[in-house]
N, C-alpha and C positions, 0 to 999 in steps of 0.2 A: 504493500500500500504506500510506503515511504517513497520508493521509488515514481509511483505513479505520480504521486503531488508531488516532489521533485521537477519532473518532466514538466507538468501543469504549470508550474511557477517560473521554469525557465522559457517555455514558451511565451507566458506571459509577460515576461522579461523584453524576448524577442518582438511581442507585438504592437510593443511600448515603443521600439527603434525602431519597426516596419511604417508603424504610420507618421512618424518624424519625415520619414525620407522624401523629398522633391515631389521623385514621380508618382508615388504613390497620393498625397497631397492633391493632385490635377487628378486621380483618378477616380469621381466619389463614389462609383458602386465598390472598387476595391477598398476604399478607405473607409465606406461604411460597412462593410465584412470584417474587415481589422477589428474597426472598434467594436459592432458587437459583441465579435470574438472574445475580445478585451476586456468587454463588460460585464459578460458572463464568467470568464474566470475571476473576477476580482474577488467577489467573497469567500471562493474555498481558498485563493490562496492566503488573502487575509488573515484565515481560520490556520492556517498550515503555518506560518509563520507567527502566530501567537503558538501554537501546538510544538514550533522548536524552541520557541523565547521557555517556555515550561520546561519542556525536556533540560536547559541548560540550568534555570533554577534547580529543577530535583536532581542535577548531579551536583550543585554545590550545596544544597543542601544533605546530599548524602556524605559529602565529602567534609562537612562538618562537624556531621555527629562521627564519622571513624576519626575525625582528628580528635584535639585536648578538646572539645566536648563537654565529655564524657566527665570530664572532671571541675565542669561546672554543670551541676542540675539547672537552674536556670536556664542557662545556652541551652544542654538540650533538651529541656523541654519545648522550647521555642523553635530549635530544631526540628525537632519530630511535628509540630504543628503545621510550620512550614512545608514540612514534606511530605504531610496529611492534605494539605489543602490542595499542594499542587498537583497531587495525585490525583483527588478527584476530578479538580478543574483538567488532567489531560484526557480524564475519563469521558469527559464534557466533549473537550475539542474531538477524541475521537469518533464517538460515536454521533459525531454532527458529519463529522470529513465522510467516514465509510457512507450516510446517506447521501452526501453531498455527489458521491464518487459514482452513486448507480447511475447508469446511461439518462441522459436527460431529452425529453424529444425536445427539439431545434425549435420548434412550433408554440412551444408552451406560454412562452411571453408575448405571442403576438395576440394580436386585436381578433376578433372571430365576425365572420358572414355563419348567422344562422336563418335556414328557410324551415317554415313549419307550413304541413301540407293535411288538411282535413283527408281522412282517409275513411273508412267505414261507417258509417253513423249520417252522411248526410247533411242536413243542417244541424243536427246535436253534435256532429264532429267538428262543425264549421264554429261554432258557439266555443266548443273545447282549444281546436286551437287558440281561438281570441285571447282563452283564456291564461292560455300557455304561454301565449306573446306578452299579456298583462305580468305573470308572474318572474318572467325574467328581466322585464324591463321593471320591476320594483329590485328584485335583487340585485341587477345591476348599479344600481343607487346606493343600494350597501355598501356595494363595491366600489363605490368614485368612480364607474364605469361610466360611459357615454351610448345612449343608441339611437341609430336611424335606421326609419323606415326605409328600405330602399324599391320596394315595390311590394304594392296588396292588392288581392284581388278578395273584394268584401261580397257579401251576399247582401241578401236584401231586407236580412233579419239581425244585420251588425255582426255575424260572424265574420270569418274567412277561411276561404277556399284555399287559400295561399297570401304567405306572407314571407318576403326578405328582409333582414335588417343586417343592420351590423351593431357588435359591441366593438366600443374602444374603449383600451384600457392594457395595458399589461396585465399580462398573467390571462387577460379576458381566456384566451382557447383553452389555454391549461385545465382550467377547471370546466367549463363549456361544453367543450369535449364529450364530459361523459353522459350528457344529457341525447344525443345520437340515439334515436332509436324509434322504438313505435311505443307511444305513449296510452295508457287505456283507462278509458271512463266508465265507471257506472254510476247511473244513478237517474229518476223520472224525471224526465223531458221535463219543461212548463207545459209542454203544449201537449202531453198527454195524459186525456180525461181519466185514462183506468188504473192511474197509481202501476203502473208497470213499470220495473226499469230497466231501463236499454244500457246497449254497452254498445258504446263508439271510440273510431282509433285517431289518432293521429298522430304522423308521421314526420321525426325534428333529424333534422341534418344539421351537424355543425363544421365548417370549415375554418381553417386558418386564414386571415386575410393574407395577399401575398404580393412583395414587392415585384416591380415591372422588371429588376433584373434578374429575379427567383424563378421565372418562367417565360421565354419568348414567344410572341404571339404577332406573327406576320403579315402586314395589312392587305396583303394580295390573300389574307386565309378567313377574311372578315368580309359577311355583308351585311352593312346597315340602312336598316330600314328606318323614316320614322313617321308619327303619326298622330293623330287629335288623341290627345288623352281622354279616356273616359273613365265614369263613375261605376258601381255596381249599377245594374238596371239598362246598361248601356250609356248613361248623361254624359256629357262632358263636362271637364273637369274644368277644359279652358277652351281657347278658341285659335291656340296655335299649334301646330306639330310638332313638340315637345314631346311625345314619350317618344322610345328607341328601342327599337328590335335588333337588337347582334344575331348574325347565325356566324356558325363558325365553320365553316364550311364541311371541313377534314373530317369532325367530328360528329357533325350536323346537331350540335348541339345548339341551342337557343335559350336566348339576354333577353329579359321585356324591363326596362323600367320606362316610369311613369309616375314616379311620386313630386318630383319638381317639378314646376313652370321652364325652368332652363332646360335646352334640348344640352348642352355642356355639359351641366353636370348630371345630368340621364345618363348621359353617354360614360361621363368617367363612371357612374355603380356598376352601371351593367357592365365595363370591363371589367371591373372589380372582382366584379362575381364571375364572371368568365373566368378569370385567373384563375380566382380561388377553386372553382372546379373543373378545370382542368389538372390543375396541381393536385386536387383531390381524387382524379381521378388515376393519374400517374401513380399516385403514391398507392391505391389500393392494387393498382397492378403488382407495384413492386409487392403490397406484403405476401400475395397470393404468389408469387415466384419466391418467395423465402421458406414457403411452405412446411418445412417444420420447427419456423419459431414459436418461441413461446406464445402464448396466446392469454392475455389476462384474463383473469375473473370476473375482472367488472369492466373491462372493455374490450369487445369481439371488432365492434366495427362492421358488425354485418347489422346493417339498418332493416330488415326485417327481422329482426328480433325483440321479442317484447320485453320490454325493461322496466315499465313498471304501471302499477294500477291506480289510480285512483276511483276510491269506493265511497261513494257518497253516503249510501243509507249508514256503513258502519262506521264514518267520520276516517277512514284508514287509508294509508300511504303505504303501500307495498313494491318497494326495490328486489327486483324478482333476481338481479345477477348475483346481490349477496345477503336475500334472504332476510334484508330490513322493513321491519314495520315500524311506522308513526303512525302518529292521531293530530288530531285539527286542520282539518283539510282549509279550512278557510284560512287560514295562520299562512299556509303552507302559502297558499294561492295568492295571498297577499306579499310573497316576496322570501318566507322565511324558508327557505329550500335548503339556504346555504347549510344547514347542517348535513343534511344528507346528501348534498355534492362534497361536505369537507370529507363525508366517511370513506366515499370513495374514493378521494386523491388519495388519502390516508393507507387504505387496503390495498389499493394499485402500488402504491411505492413499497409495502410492507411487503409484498408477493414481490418486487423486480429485485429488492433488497434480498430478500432470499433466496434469489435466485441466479448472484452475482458468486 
């Protein structure tokens, strides 16, 4: 392990004099990789270098109590306290560096594009995502996060059919992340007379947002369309051709925003979001060609799978990847999630930590 943060600290040493240098300076995507290189190693090495500042106290403190000492009770009792403490404190530093030192995804600190798509249920699916959108965009406030809408398609009962946004925020994907899946409701409609209750899905994709030099994307590989925005019901929104359709050709994948008046910044989301799924899409190739890595507990990454329930009649939250149950589903839905996203960061690193 020494060695490894060794290596970390002289790199970081090195990345310290890589982005001093001229051409690198003139170069901003490479100077922006430097630094966040940079800024990512700074706390373990930090941590690594307070963890040798200790190591050389407890050998002068060991080297105290074998010297005359001994023949002052005093000194060593003050000795042995000293050597107590710093013990513990390297017990500290190390079992922060060993978590510190498990693979970390690249992605965890960026800002996240999540879409959430009503899937079974109809308009009580449509009402469920709203709801979904509502509860991240409160916890996101907890979080000093920022969100925008960046295209919705509403119904005509205030749900949604589909919705893009994005969180900004560091750390936003890290935690984001594990919310991927097919989310499920039970509980009686409003609008059904016979106390019946139904179960509806909807389905949350979350991606990393990604810089334009993280993935190239060639304007001869792009057709933009664009168009009168409109409202649910078909209304217009406004009266100029402001939303924008991306297709992408290669892919034939396809960009609709529509939540600005500006056709500009339509156009920058919906790249955005192009990006980010494409890169999303890259990277699932890659883990399906890794094929027998580890595969966590509480994140598969296969978006058809149920992740968890929400159950109205019995007030209950059930996280089906690691068998967690809560209660106050209205708490929950008003924002307070974050404990049951923290369980998970928690269990995912406690299982990668094991597995190092």
């Amino acid at each position: 392990m020494l060695d490894r943060l060794q290596s970390l600290e002289d790199r970081y040493e090195e990345l310290g004099e890589l982005m001093s240098r001229p051409g690198v300076m003139e170069d901003m995507g490479q100077l922006q990789r430097y630094a966040k290189e940079h800024s990512d190693l700074e706390t373990i090495v930090s941590h690594f270098r307070q963890l040798k500042r200790i190591d050389v106290g407890i050998e002068e403190a060991r080297e105290l109590l074998a010297d005359g000492a001994q023949e002052e009770p005093e000194l060593r009792e003050l000795a042995r306290e000293e050597l107590r403490s710093l013990e513990e404190a390297r017990e500290e530093q190390v079992d922060f560096l060993k978590k510190a030192l498990v693979p970390k995804d690249p992605t965890d600190d960026k800002s996240a594009i999540v879409e959430i798509r009503a899937a079974a249920g109809g308009e009580e699916a449509a009402l469920f995502a709203r709801e979904l959108f509502r509860m991240y965009t409160l916890y996101s406030e907890q979080q000093n996060w920022r969100t925008e809408i960046l295209d919705a398609n509403e119904t005509g009962i205030g749900g949604f059919k589909e919705i893009i946004f994005e969180v900004s925020g560091k750390g936003a994907f890290g935690k984001m992340k594990y919310e991927s899946g097919v989310h499920r409701v039970q509980r009686v409609p409003t609008t059904e007379s016979g106390g019946r209750i139904h179960t509806s899905t909807a389905t949350v994709i979350v991606m990393p947002e990604v810089e334009e030099f993280d993935i190239e994307i060639k304007p001869e590989d792009l057709r933009i369309d664009v168009y009168r925005s409109t409202g649910h019901g078909g209304q217009g929104v406004n009266t100029t051709d402001s939303a924008v359709r991306i297709t992408h050709l290669p892919t034939g994948m396809v960009v609709t925003c529509q939540n600005e008046r500006s056709q500009l910044k339509n156009k920058a989301s919906a790249l955005s979001v192009l990006r980010a799924r494409l890169y999303d899409m890259e990277e699932e190739k890659r883990q399906k060609e890794l094929g027998a890595a580890r595969k966590s507990q509480v994140q598969t990454g296969d978006r058809s799978e149920k992740i968890r329930t929400y159950n109205f009649p019995q007030d209950r939250l059930t996280d089906h990847r690691i068998g967690l149950t809560v209660h106050s589903l209205p708490s929950i839905l008003n924002g307070a999630i974050g404990p049951v996203i923290d369980q998970l960061v928690m269990l995912d690193q406690k299982q990668k930590l094991a597995d190092e």
